[in-house]
C-alpha positions in Angstrom: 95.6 111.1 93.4 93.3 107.5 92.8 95.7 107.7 89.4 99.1 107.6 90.9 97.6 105.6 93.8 96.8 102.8 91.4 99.8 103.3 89.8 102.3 103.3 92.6 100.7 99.8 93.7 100.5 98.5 90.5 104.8 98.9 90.1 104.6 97.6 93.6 102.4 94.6 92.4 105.0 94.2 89.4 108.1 94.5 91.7 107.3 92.0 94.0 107.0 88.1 94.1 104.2 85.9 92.5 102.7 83.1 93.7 100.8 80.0 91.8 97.2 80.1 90.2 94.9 79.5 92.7 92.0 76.5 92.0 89.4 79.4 91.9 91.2 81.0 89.0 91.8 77.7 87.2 87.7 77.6 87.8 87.4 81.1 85.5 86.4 83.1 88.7 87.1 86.5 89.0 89.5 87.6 91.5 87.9 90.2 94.1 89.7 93.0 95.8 90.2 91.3 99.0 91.1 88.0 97.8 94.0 90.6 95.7 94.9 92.0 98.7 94.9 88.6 100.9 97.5 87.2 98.4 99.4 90.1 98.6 99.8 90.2 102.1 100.4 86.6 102.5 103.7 87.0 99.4 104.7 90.0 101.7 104.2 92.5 98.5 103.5 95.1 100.7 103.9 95.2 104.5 100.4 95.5 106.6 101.3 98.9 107.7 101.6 100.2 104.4 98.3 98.8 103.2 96.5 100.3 106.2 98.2 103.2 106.1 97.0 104.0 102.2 93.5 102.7 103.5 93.4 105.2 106.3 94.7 108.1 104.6 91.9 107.8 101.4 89.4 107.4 103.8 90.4 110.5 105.1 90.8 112.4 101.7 87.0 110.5 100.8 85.3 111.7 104.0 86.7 115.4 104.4 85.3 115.7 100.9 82.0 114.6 101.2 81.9 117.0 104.1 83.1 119.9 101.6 86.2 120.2 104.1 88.7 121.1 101.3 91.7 121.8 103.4 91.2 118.4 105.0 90.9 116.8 102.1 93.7 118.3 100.8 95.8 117.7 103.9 95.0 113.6 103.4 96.2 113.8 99.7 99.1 115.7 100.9 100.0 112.7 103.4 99.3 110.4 101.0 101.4 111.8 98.2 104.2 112.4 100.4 104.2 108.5 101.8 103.5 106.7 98.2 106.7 109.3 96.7 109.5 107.6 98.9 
């Protein structure tokens, strides 16, 4: 599921606007995930909700697993897979 997770945000990434190279970048700093995901919110790549929503769901998925709940993990990935496919 991480897979087609990565990719369905990665054709979202590719879809959507871009914005100019930050100073930081021009600097050779590595990006970090929040500073990705800041940017993205702020071009309107992906609406709040939807961000959340993935967020919520995998830690869902993460947690039932580590508590060997396979139907709740399953359940999650079942959500998740059923949101990221429209």
């Amino acid at each position: 599921m991480q897979v087609r997770l990565d990719a369905w945000l990665d054709a979202k990434a590719a879809a959507g606007p871009s914005a100019q190279q930050s100073v930081g970048a021009q600097l050779h700093r590595q990006p970090t995930p929040g500073s990705i995901e800041s940017s993205e919110r702020k071009l309107g790549d992906l609406s709040m909700n939807a961000i959340d929503m993935v967020k919520a769901i995998m830690v869902r998925a993460r947690k039932a697993d580590a508590e060997g709940d396979a139907a709740g993990c399953q359940s999650a990935l079942a959500e998740l897979d059923r949101d990221i496919g429209k």
